[in-house]
C-alpha positions as CSV (number, residue, x, y, z in Angstrom):
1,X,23.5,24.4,9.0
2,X,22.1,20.9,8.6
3,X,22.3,19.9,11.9
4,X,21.2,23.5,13.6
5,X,17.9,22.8,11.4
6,X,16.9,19.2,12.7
7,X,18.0,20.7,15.4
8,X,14.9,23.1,15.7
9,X,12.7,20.2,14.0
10,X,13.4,18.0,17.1
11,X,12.8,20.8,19.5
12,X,9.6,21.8,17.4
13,X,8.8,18.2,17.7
14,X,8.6,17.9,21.4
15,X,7.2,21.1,22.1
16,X,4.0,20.2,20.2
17,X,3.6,17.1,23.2
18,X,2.0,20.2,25.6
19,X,1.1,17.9,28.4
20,X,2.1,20.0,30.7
21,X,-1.3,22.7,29.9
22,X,-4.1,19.6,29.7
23,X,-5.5,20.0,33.1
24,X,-4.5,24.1,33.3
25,X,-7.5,25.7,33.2
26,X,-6.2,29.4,32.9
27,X,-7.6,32.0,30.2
28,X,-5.8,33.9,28.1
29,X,-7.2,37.2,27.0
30,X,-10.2,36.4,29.3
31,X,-11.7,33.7,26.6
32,X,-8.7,31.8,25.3
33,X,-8.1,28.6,27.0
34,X,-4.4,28.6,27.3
35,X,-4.0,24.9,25.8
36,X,-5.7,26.7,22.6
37,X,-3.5,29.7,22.6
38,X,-0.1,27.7,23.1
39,X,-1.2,25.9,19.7
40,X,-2.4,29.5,18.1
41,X,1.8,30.4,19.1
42,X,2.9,26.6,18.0
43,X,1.1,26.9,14.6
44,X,3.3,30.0,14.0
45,X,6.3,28.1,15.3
46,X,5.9,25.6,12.7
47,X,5.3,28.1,9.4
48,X,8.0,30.0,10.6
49,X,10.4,26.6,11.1
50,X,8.9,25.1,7.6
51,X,10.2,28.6,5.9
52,X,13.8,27.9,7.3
53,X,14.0,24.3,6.0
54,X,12.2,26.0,2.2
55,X,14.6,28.6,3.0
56,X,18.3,26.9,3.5
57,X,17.7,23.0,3.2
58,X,15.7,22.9,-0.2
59,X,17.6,20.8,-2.7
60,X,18.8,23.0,-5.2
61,X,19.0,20.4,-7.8
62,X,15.1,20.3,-7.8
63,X,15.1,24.4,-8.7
64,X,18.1,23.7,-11.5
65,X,16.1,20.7,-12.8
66,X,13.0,22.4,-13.0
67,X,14.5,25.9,-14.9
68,X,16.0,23.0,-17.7
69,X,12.6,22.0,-18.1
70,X,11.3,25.3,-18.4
71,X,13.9,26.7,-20.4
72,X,13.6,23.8,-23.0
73,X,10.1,25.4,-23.0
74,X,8.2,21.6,-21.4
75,X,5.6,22.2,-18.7
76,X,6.8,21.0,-15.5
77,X,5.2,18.1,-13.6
78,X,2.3,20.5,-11.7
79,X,0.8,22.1,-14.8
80,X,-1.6,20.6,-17.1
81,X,-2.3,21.9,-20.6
């Protein structure tokens, strides 16, 4: 699964160097520049690709670590008193 995921990182990665649309002067929608609306779709790319690494790369010794903590009844390291 590793290596599917940096997969898609690389690939997300060299999509976002779109100069292939910097001189394409074409509208989307009738107002959209299409350089603008390719990031509008790249920006979803990205949330979507960030919720697959959260999703099956998080380190689940962070989670574990951080339910000890709670469980001993400390605050963890984001919350203030």
């Amino acid at each position: 699964m590793k290596w599917l995921l940096t997969t898609v990182v690389i690939v997300v990665l060299l999509l976002h160097q779109d100069f292939w649309l910097w001189t394409n002067k074409t509208l989307v929608f009738g107002f959209l520049p299409i350089g603008l609306a390719y990031h509008a779709l790249y920006s979803l790319v990205a949330a979507f690709t960030m919720w697959l690494l959260v999703r099956f790369a998080w380190p689940k010794e962070i989670e574990a670590a951080d339910e000890a903590l709670n469980a001993q009844g400390r605050s963890t390291a984001g919350e203030r008193s």
